[in-house]
C-alpha positions in Angstrom: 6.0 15.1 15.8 8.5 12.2 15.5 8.3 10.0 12.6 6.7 6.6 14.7 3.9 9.2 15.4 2.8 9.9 12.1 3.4 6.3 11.4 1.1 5.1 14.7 -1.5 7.2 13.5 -1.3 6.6 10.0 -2.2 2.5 11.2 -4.9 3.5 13.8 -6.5 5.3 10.9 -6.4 2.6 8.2 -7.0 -0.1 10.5 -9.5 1.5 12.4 -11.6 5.0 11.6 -11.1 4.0 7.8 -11.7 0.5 8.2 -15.0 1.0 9.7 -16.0 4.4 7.3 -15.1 2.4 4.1 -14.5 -1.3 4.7 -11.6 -3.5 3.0 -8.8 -1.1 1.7 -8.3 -3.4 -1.4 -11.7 -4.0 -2.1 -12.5 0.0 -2.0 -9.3 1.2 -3.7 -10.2 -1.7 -6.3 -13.7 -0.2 -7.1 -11.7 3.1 -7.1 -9.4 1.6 -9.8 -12.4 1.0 -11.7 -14.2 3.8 -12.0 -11.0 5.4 -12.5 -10.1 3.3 -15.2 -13.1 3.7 -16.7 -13.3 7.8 -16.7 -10.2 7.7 -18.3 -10.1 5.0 -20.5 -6.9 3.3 -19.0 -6.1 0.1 -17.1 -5.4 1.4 -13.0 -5.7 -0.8 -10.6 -5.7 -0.9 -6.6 -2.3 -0.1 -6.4 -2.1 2.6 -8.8 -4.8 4.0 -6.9 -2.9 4.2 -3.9 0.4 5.4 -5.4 -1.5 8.6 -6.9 -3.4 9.4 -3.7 0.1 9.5 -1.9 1.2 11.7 -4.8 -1.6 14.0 -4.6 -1.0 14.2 -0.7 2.5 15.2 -1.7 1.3 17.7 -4.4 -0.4 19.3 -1.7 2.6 20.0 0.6 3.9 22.3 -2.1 0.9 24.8 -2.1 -1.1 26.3 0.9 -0.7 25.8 4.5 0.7 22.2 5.0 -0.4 20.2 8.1 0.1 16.8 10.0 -2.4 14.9 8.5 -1.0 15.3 4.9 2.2 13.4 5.9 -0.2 10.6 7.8 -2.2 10.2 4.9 0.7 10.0 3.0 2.0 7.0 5.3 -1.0 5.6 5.0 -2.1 5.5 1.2 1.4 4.2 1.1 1.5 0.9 3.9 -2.1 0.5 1.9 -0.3 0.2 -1.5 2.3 -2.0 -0.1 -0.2 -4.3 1.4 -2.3 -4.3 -2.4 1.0 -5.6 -2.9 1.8 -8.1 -0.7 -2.0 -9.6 -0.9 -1.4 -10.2 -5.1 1.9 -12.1 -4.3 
C-alpha cells in the first residue's frame, strides 16, 4: 500500500469510526492521561498518551505477524498527538 493510503485511512478512522465510537480525541486521550497518571503515580497528559500508544503500535511490529492496520494506527495516534498539540498553543 502506498504511504497516502495508510495516511487516508488513518484520517477516515480518527475523524470518523473513532470519532463516533469514542468522541473528542483530546477529551478521551485526556481522561486516558488521567487514569494513567493516576495508576502510576506520574503527571501524563493527552499527549503523552498518544506518543506511547504510537510506541506500543511500534513495539508490536517487532514481534508476531505485522499487519496494515498497525502502521495506520500508528499514523493516527500520531496526527492525534500533533493535533493535542496544536489545540494547547
Amino acid at each position: 500500500m502506498k504511504s497516502n493510503l495508510f495516511l487516508e485511512k488513518a484520517n477516515e478512522l480518527v475523524e470518523g469510526e473513532r470519532n463516533r465510537d469514542y468522541g473528542d480525541k483530546v477529551i478521551n486521550h485526556t481522561n486516558i492521561a488521567k487514569l494513567w497518571s493516576a495508576y502510576t503515580d506520574t503527571d501524563i497528559d493527552a499527549h503523552d498518551v498518544a506518543i506511547m500508544m504510537a510506541l506500543l503500535k511500534i513495539a508490536r511490529t517487532k514481534l508476531g505477524k505485522v499487519s496494515e492496520d498497525s502502521y495506520i494506527d500508528m499514523a493516527a495516534y500520531c496526527a492525534i498527538a500533533g493535533e493535542i498539540k496544536s489545540r494547547k498553543t
